[in-house]
C-alpha positions in Angstrom: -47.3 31.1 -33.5 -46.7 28.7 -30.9 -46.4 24.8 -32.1 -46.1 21.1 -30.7 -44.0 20.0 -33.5 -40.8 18.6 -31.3 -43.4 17.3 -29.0 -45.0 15.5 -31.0 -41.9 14.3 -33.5 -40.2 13.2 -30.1 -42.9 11.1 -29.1 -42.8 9.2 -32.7 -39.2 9.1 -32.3 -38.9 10.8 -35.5 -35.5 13.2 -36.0 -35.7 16.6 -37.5 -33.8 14.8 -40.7 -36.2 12.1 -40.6 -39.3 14.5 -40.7 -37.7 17.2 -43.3 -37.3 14.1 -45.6 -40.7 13.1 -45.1 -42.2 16.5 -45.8 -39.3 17.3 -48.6 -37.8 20.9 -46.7 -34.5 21.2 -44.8 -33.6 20.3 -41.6 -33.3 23.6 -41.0 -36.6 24.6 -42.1 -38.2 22.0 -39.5 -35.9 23.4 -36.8 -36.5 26.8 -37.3 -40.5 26.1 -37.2 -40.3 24.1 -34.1 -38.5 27.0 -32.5 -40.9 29.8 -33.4 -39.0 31.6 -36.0 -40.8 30.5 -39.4 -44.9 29.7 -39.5 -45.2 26.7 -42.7 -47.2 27.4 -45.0 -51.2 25.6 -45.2 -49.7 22.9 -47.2 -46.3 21.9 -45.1 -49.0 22.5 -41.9 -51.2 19.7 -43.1 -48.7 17.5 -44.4 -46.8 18.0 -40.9 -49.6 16.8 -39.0 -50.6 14.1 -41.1 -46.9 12.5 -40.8 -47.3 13.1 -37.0 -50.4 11.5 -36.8 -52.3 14.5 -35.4 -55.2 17.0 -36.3 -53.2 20.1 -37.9 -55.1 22.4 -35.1 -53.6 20.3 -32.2 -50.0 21.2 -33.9 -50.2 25.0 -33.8 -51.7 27.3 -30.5 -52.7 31.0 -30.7 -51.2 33.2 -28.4 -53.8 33.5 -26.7 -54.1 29.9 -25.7 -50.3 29.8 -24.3 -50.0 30.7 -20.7 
């Protein structure tokens, strides 16, 4: 599943640290979200785009949306 996680961390100024803190997972776990390799669960989804400041559905694109 496609996302706007970096985009819309970057814009807040907010480091993959910063945001694993914030949402209490690794680093890691943030990077490997923002590049396509693990989908969050419902929870870390919601809590993701509440710290970003964004509607959870403006996070995460279908396929089918991406061209």
């Amino acid at each position: 599943m496609q996302n706007r996680i970096k985009e819309c961390r970057e814009k807040k100024g907010i480091s993959q640290g910063d945001l694993a803190d914030l949402c209490h997972v690794s680093r890691q776990t943030i990077n490997a979200i923002e590049n396509n390799k693990y989908d969050p669960s419902l929870k870390l989804a919601f809590n993701l785009a509440k710290i970003l400041e964004v509607r959870v559905d403006c996070l995460f694109l279908n396929e089918e949306d991406v061209s």
